[in-house]
MARMI-242729 format. One record per residue (C-alpha): x, y, z. Coordinates in Angstrom, 3 decimals. Example, Ala and Ser with C-alpha at 12.3 -4.5 7.8 and 13.67 -1.06 7.14 Angstrom:
<atoms>
+----------+----------+----------+
!        X !        Y !        Z !
+----------+----------+----------+
!   12.300 !   -4.500 !    7.800 !
!   13.670 !   -1.060 !    7.140 !
+----------+----------+----------+
</atoms>
This chain:
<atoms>
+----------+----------+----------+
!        X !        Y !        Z !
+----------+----------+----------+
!    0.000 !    0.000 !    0.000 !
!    1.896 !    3.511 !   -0.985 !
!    2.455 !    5.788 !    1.848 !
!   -0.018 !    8.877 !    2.862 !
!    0.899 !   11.617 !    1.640 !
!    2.017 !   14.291 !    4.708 !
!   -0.673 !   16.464 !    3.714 !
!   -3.551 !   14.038 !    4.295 !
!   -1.390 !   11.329 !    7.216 !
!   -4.049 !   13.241 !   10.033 !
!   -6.708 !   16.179 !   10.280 !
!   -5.918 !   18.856 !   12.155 !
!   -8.808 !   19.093 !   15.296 !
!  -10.071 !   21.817 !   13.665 !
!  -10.412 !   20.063 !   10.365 !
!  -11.750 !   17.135 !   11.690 !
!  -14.931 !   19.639 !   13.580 !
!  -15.442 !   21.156 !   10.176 !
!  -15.668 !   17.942 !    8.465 !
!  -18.130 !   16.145 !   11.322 !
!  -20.473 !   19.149 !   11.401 !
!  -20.375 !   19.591 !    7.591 !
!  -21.804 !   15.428 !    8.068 !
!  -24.053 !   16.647 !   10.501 !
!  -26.083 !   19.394 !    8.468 !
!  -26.093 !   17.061 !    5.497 !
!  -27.601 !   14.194 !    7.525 !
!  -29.947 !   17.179 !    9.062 !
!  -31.178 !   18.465 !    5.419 !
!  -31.982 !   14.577 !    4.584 !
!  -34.127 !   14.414 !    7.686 !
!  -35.877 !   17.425 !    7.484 !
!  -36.302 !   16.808 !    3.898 !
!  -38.514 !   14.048 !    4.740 !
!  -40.268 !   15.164 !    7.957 !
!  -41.397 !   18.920 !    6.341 !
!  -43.269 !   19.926 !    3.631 !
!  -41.633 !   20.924 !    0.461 !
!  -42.816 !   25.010 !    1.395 !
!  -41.822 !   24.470 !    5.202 !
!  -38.177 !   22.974 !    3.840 !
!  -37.614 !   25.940 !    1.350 !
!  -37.947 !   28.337 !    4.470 !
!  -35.806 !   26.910 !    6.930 !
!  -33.094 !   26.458 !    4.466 !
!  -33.268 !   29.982 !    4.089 !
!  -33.387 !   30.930 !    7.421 !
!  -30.962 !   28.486 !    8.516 !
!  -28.629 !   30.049 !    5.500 !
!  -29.465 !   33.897 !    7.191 !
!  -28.566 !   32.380 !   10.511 !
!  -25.105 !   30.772 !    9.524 !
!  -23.780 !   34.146 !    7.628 !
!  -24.566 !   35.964 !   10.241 !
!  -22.707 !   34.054 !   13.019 !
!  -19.624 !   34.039 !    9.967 !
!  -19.868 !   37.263 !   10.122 !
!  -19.356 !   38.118 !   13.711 !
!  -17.386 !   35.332 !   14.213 !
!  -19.695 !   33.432 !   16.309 !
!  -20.404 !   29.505 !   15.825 !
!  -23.833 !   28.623 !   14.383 !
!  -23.610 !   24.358 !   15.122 !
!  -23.776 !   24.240 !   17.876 !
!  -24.917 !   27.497 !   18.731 !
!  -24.766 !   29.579 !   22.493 !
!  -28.044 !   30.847 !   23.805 !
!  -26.328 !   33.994 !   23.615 !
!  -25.523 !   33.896 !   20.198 !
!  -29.147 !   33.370 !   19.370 !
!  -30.349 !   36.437 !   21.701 !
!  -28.016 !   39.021 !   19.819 !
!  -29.077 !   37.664 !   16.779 !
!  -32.438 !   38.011 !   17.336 !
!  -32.010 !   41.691 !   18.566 !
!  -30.618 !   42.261 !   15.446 !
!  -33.257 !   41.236 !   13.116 !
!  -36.131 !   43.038 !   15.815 !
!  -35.116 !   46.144 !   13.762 !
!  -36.139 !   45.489 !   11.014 !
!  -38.146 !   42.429 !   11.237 !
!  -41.797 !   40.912 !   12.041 !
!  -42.289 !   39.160 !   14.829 !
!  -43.501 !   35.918 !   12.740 !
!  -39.978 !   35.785 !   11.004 !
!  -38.020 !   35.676 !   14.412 !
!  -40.569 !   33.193 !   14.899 !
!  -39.636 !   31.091 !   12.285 !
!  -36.007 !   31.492 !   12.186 !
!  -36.127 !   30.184 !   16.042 !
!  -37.666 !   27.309 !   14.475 !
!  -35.041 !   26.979 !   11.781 !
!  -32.455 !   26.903 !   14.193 !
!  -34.002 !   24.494 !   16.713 !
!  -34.667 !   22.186 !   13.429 !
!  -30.949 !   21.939 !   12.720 !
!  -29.684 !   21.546 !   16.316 !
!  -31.873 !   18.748 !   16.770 !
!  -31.490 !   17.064 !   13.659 !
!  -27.886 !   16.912 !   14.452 !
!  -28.349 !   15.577 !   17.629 !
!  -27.549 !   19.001 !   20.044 !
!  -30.133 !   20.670 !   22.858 !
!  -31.721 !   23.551 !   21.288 !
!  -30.699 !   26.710 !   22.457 !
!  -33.588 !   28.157 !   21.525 !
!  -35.462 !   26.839 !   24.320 !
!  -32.805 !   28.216 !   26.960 !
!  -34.388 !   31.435 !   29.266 !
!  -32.750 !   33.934 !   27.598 !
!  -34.004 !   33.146 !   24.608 !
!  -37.428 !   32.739 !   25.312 !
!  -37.398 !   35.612 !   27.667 !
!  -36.438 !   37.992 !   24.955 !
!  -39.027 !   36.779 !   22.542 !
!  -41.525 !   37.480 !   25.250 !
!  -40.340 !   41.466 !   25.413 !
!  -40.143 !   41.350 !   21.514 !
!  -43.574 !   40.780 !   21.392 !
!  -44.923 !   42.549 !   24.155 !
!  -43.198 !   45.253 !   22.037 !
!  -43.647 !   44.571 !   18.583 !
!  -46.689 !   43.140 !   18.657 !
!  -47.955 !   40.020 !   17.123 !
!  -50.945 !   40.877 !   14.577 !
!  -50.624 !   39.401 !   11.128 !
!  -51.134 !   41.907 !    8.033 !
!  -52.426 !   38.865 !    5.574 !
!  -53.230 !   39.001 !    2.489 !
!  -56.653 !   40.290 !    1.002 !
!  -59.309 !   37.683 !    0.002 !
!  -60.607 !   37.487 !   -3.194 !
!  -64.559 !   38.054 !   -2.882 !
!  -66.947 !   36.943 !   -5.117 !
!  -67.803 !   39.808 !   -6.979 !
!  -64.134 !   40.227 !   -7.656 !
!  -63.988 !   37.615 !   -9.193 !
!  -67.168 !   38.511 !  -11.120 !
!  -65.444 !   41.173 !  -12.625 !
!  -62.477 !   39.501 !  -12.962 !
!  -64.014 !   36.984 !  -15.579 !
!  -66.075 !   39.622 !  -17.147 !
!  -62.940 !   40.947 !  -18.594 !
!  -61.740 !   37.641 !  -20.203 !
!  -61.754 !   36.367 !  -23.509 !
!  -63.422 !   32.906 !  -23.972 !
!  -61.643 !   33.081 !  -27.148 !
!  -58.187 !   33.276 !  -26.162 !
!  -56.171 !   29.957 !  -24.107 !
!  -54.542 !   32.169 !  -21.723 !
!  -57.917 !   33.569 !  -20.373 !
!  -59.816 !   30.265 !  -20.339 !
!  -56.703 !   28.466 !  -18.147 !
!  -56.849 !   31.289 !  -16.360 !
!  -60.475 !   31.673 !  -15.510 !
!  -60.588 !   27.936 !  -14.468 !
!  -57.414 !   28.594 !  -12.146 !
!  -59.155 !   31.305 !  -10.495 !
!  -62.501 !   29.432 !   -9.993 !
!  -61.307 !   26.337 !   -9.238 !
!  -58.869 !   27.964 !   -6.293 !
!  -61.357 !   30.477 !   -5.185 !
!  -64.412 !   27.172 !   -4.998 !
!  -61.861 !   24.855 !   -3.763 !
!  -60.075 !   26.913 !   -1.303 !
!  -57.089 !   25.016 !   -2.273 !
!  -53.121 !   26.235 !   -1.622 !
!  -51.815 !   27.200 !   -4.207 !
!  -48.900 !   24.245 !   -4.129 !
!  -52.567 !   22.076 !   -4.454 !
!  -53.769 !   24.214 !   -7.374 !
!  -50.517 !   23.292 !   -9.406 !
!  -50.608 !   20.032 !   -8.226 !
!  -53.715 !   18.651 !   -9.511 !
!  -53.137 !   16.438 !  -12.948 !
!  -56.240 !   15.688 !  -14.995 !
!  -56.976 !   12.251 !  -13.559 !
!  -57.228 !   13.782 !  -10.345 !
!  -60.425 !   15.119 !  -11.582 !
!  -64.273 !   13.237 !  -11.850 !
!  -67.218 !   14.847 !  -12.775 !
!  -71.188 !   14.277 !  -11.941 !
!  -74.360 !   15.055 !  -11.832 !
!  -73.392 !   17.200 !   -8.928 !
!  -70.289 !   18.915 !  -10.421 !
!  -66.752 !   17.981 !   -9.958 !
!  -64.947 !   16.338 !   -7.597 !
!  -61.232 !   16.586 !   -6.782 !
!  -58.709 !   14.030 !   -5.427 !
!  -56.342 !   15.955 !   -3.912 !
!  -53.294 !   13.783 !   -3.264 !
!  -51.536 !   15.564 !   -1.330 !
!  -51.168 !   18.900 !    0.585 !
!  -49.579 !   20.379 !    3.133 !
!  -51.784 !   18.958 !    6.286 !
!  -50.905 !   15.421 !    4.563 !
!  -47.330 !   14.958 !    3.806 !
!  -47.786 !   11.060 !    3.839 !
!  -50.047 !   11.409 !    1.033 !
!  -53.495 !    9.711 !    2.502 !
!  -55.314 !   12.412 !    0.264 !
!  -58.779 !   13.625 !    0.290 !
!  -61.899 !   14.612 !   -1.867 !
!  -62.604 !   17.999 !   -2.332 !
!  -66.393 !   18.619 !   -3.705 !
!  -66.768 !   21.437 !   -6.393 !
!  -70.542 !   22.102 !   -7.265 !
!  -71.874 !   23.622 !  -10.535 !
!  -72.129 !   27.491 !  -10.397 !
!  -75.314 !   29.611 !  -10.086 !
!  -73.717 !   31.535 !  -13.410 !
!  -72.601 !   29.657 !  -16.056 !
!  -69.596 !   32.491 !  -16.643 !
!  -68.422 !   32.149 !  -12.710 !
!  -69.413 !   28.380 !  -12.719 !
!  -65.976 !   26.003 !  -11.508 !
!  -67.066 !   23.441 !  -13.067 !
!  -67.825 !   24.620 !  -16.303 !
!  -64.391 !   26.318 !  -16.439 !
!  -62.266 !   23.449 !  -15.932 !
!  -64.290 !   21.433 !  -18.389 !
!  -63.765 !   24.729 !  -21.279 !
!  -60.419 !   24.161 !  -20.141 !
!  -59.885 !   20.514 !  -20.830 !
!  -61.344 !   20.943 !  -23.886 !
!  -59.173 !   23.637 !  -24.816 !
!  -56.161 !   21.552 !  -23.633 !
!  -57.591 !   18.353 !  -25.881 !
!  -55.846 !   15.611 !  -23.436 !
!  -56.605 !   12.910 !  -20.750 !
!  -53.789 !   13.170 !  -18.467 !
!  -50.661 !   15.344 !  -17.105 !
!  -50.780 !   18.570 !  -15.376 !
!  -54.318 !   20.352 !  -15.291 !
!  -52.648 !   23.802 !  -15.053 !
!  -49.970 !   24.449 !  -17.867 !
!  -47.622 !   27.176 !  -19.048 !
!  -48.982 !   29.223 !  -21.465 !
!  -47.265 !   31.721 !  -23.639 !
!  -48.099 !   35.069 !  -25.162 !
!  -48.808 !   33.177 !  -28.640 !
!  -51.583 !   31.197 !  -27.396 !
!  -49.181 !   27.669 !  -27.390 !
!  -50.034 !   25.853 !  -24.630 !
!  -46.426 !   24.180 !  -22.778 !
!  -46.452 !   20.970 !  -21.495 !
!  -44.841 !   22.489 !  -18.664 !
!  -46.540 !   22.690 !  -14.952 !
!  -47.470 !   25.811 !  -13.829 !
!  -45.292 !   26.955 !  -10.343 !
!  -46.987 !   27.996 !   -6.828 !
!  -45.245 !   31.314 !   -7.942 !
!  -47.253 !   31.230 !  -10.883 !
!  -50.589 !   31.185 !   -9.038 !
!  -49.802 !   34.221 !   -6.910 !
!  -48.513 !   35.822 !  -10.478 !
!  -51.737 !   35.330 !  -12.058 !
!  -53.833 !   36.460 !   -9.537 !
!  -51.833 !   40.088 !   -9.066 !
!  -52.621 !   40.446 !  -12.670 !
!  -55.589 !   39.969 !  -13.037 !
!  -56.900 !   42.014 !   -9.738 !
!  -54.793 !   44.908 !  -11.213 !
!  -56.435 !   44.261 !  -14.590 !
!  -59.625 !   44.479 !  -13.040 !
!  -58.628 !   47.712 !  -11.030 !
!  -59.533 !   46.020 !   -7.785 !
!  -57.654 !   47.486 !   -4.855 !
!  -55.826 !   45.709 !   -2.203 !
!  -52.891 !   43.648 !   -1.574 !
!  -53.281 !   40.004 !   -3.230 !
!  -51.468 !   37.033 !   -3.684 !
!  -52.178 !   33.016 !   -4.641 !
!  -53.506 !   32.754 !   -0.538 !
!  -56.226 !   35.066 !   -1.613 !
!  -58.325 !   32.528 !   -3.070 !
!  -58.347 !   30.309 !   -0.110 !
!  -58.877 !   33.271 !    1.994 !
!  -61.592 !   33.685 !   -0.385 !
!  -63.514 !   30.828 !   -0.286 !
!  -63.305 !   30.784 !    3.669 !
!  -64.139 !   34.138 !    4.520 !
!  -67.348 !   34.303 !    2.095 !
!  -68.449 !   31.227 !    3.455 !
!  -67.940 !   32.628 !    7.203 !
!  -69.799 !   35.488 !    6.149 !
!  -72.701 !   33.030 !    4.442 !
!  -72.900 !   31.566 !    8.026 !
!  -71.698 !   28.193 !    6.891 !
!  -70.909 !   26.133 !    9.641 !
!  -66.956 !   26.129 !   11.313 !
!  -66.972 !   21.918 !   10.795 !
!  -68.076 !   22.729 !    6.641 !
!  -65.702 !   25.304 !    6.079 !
!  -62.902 !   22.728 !    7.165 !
!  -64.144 !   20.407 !    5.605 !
!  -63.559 !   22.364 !    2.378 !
!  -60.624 !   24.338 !    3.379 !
!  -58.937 !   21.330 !    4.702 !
!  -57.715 !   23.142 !    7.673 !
!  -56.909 !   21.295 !   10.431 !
!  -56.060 !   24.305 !   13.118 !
!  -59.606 !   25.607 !   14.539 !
!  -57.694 !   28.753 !   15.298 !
!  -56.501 !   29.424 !   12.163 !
!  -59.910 !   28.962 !   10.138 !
!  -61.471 !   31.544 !   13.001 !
!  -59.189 !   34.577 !   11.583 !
!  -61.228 !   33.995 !    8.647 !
!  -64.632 !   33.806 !   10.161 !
!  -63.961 !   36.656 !   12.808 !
!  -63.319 !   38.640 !    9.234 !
!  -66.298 !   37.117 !    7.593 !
!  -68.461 !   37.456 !   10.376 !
!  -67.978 !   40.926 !   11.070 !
!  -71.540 !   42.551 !   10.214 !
!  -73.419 !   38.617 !   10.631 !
!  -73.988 !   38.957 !   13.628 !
!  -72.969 !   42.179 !   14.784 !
!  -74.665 !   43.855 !   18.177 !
!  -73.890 !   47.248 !   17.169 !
!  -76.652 !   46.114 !   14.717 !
!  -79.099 !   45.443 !   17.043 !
!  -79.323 !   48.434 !   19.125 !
!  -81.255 !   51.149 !   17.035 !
!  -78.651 !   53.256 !   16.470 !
+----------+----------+----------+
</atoms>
């Protein structure tokens, strides 16, 4: 056997650290790859990323990290950032540590001490996203062309999300076969979202429209037809010339779409791809449909999170400035 060279006979201690915690992130990023969704993933890579230049950068170690560490660095971002993103980078952090087999040090007193005066002092309220309502979207379709492919695709994508309060990762998702239609309109086997990253899946129930130009059903089937195939992705590229891409459309493409369109329309607001779901939920909240058939629809799991849509929805439903005879 030739001899080691002298440059590679032993690792310095130093070396050797670099080289077992460069092992340990990799084996981290495998295990969160399978225990997160893909959206979840995307964000604590990035936050983990943030987390890592900045303790580079002031010369601090990230793996395993001090409690201190992570109070200064939180203290940092407080200036310029919401309380939900210290939130989540917290979570980033205590992600890695444990995939690699260290104690958090998110969870030391410190820490958590100075998240509780960051919030008392930033607050905690959520600016979301506005929901698309239904006469939005009455307008919205108004000013499309049944004529032209990029209008029809998009009409269905907007009725479809809106009627089907689905993410937007489960708009894109959704492949031909995953659709069956009735006498009562269409359902929709969604395979997977992000509530059910083992795939069990679920049926989502789309009925036929009041309005045949707003009606879900009716849209997706214009679309299909349009499309002139049996299987593959239900919601595809389409360019400027009208040629239809056998390409899938991207969760980024959904929010994309909708921000044109509401500007199109003139609508005002702030919108993204959420603001269908939001949509769906927060008309139905103000319909007074029932909490348990909003989930059901919605797919929500978190009673909590469904009631910031109904508390929205609800506003004027039941409202006892109402029913005072002012």
């Amino acid at each position: 056997m030739p001899a080691m060279s002298d440059d590679s006979q032993q690792l310095t201690p130093i070396q050797g650290r670099e080289l077992a915690l460069a092992d340990a992130l990799s084996r981290a990023q495998d295990l969160l790859r399978q225990s997160l969704a893909e959206n979840t993933r995307r964000a604590y890579a990035s936050d983990w990323r943030d987390f890592s230049s900045w303790c580079q950068a002031h010369h601090r170690l990230d793996l395993p990290a001090l409690p201190e560490t992570i109070a200064i660095y939180l203290t940092t971002l407080a200036e310029s950032h919401k309380v939900s993103t210290l939130t989540r980078r917290i979570s980033a952090i205590s992600q890695a540590h444990q995939a690699t087999g260290f104690d958090s040090p998110t969870q030391a007193p410190v820490v958590r001490q100075l998240m509780k005066g960051i919030r008392r002092t930033l607050g905690t309220a959520q600016t979301g996203k506005s929901p698309v309502k239904v006469e939005h979207l009455r307008t919205i379709i108004a000013g499309l062309d049944p004529g032209r492919a990029l209008d029809v695709r998009d009409r269905a994508l907007m009725l479809v999300g809106f009627a089907g309060a689905f993410r937007r990762s489960e708009l894109v998702g959704l492949n031909i076969e995953d659709l069956e239609f009735d006498q009562s309109g269409l359902v929709v086997h969604l395979r997977r979202s992000k509530t059910d990253p083992e795939g069990q899946g679920r049926k989502v129930g789309i009925p036929y429209g009041l309005a045949p130009a707003t009606c879900p059903v009716r849209a997706v089937e214009a679309w299909i037809e349009v499309l002139q195939i049996a299987e593959g992705p239900l919601f595809r590229a389409v360019d400027r010339h009208g040629r239809i891409h056998p390409t899938r459309l991207t969760p980024q493409s959904v929010a994309l779409v909708v921000k044109k369109l509401i500007a199109k329309a003139g609508i005002p607001g702030d919108y993204a791809g959420h603001s269908l779901r939001a949509g769906l939920a927060t008309a139905a909240a103000a319909a007074g449909v029932p909490e348990r058939a909003i989930m059901a629809q919605t797919g929500h799991r978190s009673l909590a999170t469904l009631r910031k849509y109904i508390r929205e929805g609800s506003l004027f439903l039941e409202n006892a400035a109402a029913k005072v005879g002012l």
